[in-house]
C-alpha distance (Angstrom), angle and dihedral (degrees) to the residues before:
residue distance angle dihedral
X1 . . .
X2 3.86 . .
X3 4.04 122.2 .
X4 3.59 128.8 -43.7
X5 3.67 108.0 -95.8
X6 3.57 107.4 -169.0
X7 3.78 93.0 158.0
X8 4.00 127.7 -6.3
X9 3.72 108.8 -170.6
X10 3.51 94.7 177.1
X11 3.85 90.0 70.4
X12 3.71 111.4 109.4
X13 3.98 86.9 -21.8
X14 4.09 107.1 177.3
X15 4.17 111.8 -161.2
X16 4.08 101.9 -119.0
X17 3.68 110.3 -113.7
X18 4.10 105.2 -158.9
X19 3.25 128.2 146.8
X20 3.47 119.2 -115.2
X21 4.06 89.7 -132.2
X22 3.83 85.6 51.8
X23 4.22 83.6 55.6
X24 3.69 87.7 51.1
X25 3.37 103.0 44.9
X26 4.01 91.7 55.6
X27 3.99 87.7 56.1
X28 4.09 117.6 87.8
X29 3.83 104.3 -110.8
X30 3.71 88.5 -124.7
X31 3.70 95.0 62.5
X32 3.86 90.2 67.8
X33 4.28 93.4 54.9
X34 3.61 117.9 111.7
X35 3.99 121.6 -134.9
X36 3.21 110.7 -161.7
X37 4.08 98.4 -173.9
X38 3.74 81.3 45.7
X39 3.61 97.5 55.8
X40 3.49 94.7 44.9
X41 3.96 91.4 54.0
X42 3.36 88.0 62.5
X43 3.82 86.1 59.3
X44 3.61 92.4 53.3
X45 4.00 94.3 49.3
X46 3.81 91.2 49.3
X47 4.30 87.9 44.0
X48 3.79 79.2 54.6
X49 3.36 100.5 47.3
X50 3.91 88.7 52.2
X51 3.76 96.9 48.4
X52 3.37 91.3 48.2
X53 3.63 95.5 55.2
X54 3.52 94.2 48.1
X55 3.97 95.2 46.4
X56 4.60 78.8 56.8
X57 3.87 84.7 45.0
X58 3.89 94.6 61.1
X59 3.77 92.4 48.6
X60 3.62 91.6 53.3
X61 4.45 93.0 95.6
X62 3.86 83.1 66.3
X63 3.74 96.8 65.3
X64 3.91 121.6 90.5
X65 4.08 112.2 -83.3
X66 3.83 88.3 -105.4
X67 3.54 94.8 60.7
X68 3.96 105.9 38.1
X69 4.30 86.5 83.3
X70 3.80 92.7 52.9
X71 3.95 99.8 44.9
X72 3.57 85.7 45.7
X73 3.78 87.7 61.3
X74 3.58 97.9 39.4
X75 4.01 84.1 51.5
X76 3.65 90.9 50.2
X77 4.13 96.8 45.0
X78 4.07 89.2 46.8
X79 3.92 96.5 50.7
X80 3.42 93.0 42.5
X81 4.02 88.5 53.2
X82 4.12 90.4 47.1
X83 3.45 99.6 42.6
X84 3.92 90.4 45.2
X85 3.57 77.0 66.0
X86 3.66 96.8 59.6
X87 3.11 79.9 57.1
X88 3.46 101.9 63.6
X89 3.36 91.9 49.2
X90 3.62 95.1 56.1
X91 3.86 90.6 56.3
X92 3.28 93.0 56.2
X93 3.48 94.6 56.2
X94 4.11 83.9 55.9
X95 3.78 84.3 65.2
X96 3.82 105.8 45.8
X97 4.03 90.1 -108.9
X98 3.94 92.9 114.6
X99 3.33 95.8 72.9
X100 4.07 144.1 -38.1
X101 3.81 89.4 -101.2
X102 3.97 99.0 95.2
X103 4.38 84.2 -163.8
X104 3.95 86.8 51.4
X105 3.62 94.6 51.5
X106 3.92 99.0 49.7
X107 3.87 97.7 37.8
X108 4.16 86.7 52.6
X109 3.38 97.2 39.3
X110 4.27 92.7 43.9
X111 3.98 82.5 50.3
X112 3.70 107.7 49.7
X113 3.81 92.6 35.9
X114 3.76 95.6 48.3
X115 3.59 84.2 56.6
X116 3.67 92.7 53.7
X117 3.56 87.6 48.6
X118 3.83 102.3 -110.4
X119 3.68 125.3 138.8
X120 3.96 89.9 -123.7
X121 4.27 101.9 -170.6
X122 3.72 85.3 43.0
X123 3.82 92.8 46.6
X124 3.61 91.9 42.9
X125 3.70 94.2 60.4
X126 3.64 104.9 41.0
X127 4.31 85.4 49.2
X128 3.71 95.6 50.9
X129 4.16 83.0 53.7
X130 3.53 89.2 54.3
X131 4.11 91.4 48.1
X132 3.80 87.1 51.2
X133 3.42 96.8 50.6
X134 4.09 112.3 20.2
X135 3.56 119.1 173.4
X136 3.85 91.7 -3.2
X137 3.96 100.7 136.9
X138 3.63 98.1 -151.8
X139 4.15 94.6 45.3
X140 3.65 115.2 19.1
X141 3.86 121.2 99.7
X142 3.63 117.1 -152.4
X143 4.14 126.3 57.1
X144 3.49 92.1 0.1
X145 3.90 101.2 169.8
X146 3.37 124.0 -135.2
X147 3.75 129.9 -121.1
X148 4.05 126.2 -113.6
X149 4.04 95.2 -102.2
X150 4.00 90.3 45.9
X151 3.87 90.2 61.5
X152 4.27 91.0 39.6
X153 3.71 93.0 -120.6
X154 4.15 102.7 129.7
X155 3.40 116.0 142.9
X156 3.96 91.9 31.0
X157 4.15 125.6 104.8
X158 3.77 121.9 -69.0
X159 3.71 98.3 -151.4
X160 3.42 111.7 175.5
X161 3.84 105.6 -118.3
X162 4.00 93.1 -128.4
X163 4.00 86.4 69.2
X164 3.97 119.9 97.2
X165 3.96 109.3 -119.3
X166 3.68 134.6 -153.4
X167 3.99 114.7 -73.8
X168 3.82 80.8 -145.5
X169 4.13 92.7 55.8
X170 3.64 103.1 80.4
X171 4.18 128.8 7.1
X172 3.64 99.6 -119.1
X173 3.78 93.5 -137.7
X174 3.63 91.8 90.0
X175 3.44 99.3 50.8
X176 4.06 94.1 43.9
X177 3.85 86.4 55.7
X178 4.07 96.5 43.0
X179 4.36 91.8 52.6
X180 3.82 90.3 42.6
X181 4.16 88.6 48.6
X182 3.87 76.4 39.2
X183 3.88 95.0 53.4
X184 4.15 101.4 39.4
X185 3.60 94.5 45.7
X186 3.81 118.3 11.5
X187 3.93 82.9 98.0
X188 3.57 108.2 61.5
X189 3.90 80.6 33.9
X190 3.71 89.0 63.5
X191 3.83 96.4 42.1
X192 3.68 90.4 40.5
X193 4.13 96.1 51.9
X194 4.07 102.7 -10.4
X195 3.73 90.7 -104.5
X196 3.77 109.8 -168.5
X197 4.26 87.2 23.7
X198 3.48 127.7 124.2
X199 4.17 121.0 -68.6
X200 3.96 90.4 -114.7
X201 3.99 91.0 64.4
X202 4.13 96.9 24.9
X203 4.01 102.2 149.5
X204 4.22 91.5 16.4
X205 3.74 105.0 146.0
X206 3.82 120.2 -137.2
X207 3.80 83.5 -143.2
X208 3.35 106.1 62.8
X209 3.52 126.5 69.9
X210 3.37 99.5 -155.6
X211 4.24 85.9 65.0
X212 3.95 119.5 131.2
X213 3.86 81.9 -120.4
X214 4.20 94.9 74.1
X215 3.66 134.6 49.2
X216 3.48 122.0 -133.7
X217 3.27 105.5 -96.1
X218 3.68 86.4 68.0
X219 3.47 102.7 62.0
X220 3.83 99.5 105.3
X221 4.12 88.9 51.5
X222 3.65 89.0 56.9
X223 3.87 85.0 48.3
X224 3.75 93.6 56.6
X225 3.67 94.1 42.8
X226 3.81 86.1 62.1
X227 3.86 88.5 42.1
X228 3.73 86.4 60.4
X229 3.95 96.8 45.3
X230 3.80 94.9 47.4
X231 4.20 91.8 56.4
X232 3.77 87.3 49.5
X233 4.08 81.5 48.7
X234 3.53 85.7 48.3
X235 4.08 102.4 49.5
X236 3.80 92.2 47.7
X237 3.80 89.2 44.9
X238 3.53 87.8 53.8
X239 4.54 100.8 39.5
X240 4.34 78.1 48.8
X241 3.94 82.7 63.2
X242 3.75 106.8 32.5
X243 4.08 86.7 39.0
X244 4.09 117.7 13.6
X245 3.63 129.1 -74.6
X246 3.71 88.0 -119.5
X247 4.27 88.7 55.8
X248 3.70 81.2 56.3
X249 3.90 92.9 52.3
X250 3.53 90.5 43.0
X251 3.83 103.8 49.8
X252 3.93 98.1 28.8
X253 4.26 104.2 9.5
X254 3.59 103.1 66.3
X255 4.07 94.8 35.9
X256 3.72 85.2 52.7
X257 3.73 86.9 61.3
X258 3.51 101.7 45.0
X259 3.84 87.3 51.1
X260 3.55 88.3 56.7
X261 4.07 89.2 50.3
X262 4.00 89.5 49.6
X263 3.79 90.4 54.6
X264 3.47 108.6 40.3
X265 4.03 83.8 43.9
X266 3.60 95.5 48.6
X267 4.30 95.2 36.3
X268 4.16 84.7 50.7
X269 3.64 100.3 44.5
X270 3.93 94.7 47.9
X271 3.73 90.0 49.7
X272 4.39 107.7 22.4
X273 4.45 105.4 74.1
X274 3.50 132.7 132.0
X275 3.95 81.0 -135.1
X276 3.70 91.1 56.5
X277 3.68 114.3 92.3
X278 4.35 126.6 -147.6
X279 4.05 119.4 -145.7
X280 3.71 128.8 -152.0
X281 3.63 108.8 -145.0
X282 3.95 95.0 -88.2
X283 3.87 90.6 65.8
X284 3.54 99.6 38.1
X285 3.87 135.7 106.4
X286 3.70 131.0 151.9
X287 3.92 99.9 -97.2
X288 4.20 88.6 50.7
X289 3.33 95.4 61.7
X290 4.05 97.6 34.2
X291 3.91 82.9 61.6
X292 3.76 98.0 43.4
X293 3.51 80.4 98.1
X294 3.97 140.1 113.2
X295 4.19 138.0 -135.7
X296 3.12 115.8 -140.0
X297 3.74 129.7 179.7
X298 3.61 119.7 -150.3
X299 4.18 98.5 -178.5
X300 3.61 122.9 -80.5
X301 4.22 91.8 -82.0
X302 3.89 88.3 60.5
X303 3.80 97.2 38.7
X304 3.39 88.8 58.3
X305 3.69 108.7 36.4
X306 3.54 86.7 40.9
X307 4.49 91.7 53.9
X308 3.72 81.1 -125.6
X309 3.79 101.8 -85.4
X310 3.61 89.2 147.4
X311 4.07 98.8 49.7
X312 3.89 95.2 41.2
X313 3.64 94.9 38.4
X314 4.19 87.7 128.7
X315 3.24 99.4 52.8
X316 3.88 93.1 44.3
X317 4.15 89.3 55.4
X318 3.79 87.9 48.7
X319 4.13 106.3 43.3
X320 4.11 93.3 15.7
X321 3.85 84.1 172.0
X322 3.56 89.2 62.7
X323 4.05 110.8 108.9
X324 3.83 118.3 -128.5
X325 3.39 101.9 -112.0
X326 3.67 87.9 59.0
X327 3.64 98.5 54.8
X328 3.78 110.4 77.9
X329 4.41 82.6 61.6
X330 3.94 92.0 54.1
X331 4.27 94.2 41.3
X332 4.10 82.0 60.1
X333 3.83 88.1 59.2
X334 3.80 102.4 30.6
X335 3.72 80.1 57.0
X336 3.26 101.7 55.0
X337 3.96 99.0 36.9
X338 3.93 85.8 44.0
X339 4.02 97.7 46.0
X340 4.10 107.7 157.8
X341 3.91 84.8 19.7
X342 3.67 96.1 63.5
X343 3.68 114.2 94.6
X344 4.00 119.8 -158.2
X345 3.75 123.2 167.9
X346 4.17 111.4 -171.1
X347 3.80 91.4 174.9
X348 4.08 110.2 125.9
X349 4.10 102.8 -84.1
X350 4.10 90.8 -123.6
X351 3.55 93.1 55.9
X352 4.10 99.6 41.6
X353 4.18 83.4 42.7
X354 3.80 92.3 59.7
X355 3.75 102.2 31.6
X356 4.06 91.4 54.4
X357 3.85 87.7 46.0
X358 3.56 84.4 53.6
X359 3.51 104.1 44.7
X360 4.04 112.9 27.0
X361 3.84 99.0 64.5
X362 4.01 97.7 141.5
X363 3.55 159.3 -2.2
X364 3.62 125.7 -127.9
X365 3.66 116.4 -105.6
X366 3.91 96.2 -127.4
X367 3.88 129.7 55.5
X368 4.13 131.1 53.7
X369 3.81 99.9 -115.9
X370 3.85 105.4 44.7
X371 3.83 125.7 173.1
X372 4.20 127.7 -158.0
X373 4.26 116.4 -76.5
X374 3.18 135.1 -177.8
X375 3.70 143.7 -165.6
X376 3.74 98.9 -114.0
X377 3.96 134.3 123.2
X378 3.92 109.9 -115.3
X379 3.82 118.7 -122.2
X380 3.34 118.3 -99.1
């Protein structure tokens, strides 16, 4: 008996070839309109949602002993859902789908991502290169995998990753604590030295504006993204004196962190599959790589919490003007224009998250259409 193949999407796999008027034209107009008051309502629910939580969070000393620990985790799981939502919000003000208003859009998204402690002019313009050229392995610049020769395994297996391995080939210990070290810190990581980035900008900074990743005209951006970081620096600088630097951890530390899990979880899911094709730049056009691009539903909670990034992730990479609450509407046609082309993964996030770490560890370094590999020993 050879592998299990449950599903092998790289058999007879033809690179779609719509238009991206065709794309449009399948979409309501209406699902491309901009509310502003609506946008910002979402704002206020998610402001809410993190006041409230904070407001439970100070009552938490009045509980029994045995139950301080877990409604301190519960606290610190919740905000990190709601503000991951902010969050959201924030990046679609980076792409104009916050509101018409092009002032609107940068001074909300400069102000709820400075709180969150992202650099949000330098963000801004390293994401839209990634929307202009996803999964293009020569110009994109986030998850970029690398080839077989770049991680020194020649003369090793090429499995291809959608293949079931051995439970015996590797302990799963090490790759349980690589995604979580993945998931807590892969984002500051990236902002910090573009982890995961292309080779051409490997070590680029989002915080300096002097970095291979800007041009110069956006040096003063870059400036004011730092601007906004260092007042966020300086609040929680100044509630660890007035309060307790552990306070600080406690109400703003650990939420930080489980942001940085939801995004790097979400951002690698929606992009890392061993259905999801790479191009070199012979094979590549716009709409390939805005479709090289998964699905995923995380449960009705998460969806919503969450503004559905993860679930409407196609239609995002196609229209990424179109707001969030617009997006559910245009996945329903997308889907149905798209049919074969439409990727959607319902299998629980935790699960997909550490089976595609596992499994999609490289490309090979030859061909124009390559799909994930890895070194492991098929079942049997």
């Amino acid at each position: 008996m050879g592998a299990k193949q449950v599903v092998d999407p790289e058999k007879d796999f033809v690179p779609p070839d719509f238009t991206i008027k065709e794309l449009r034209d399948c979409v309501p107009k209406h699902c491309f309109e901009r509310d502003t008051l609506r946008s910002f309502s979402y704002v206020a629910y998610d402001m809410c949602g993190v006041a409230f939580l904070a407001f439970c969070a100070s009552h938490i000393h009045l509980l029994p002993l045995a139950l301080r620990a877990p409604a301190w985790v519960l606290y610190w799981v919740s905000q990190g859902i709601v503000a991951t939502g902010l969050w959201v919000i924030a990046h679609e003000c980076g792409h104009g789908a916050f509101s018409a208003n092009r002032t609107v859009n940068h001074v909300t998204g400069w102000v709820l991502h400075s709180a969150l402690l992202v650099p949000y002019y330098a963000w801004r313009h390293s994401h839209s290169q990634h929307h202009k050229n996803t999964n293009n392995l020569t110009r994109d610049e986030v998850f970029v995998p690398r080839t077989k020769s770049y991680r020194g395994l020649q003369g090793k297996p090429s499995t291809p990753a959608w293949m079931t391995d051995s439970v015996f080939d590797e302990t799963p210990l090490y790759h349980l604590a690589m995604v979580t070290a993945q998931s807590l810190f892969g984002w500051p990581l990236y902002l910090y030295r573009n982890a995961s980035g292309p080779k051409y900008a490997q070590g680029a900074s989002h915080f300096s504006p002097t970095a291979v990743l800007f041009r110069a005209e956006q040096f003063g951006q870059i400036i004011i993204s730092d601007i906004g970081l260092l007042l966020t620096i300086a609040v929680l600088t100044y509630s660890s004196w007035i309060f307790s630097p552990a306070t600080v951890a406690f109400y703003y530390g650990v939420p930080y962190l489980m942001v940085n899990f939801w995004l790097v979880t979400i951002t690698f899911l929606q992009h890392t599959d061993a259905a999801v094709p790479h191009y070199t730049d012979d094979s590549w056009n716009f709409v390939r790589g805005a479709l090289c691009t998964v699905d995923r539903d995380f449960g009705w909670i998460l969806n919503t919490c969450l503004h559905h990034i993860q679930d409407t992730h196609v239609a995002h990479h196609v229209f990424s003007q179109m707001p969030h609450y617009h997006a559910e509407e245009a996945t329903m046609h997308l889907k149905k224009k798209l049919g074969k082309h439409y990727r959607f993964d319902d299998t629980n996030f935790l699960v997909a998250l550490y089976h595609n770490f596992k499994h999609c560890q490289f490309i090979e370094d030859t061909g124009s259409i390559l799909f994930f590999r890895n070194t492991s020993t098929p079942a049997k």
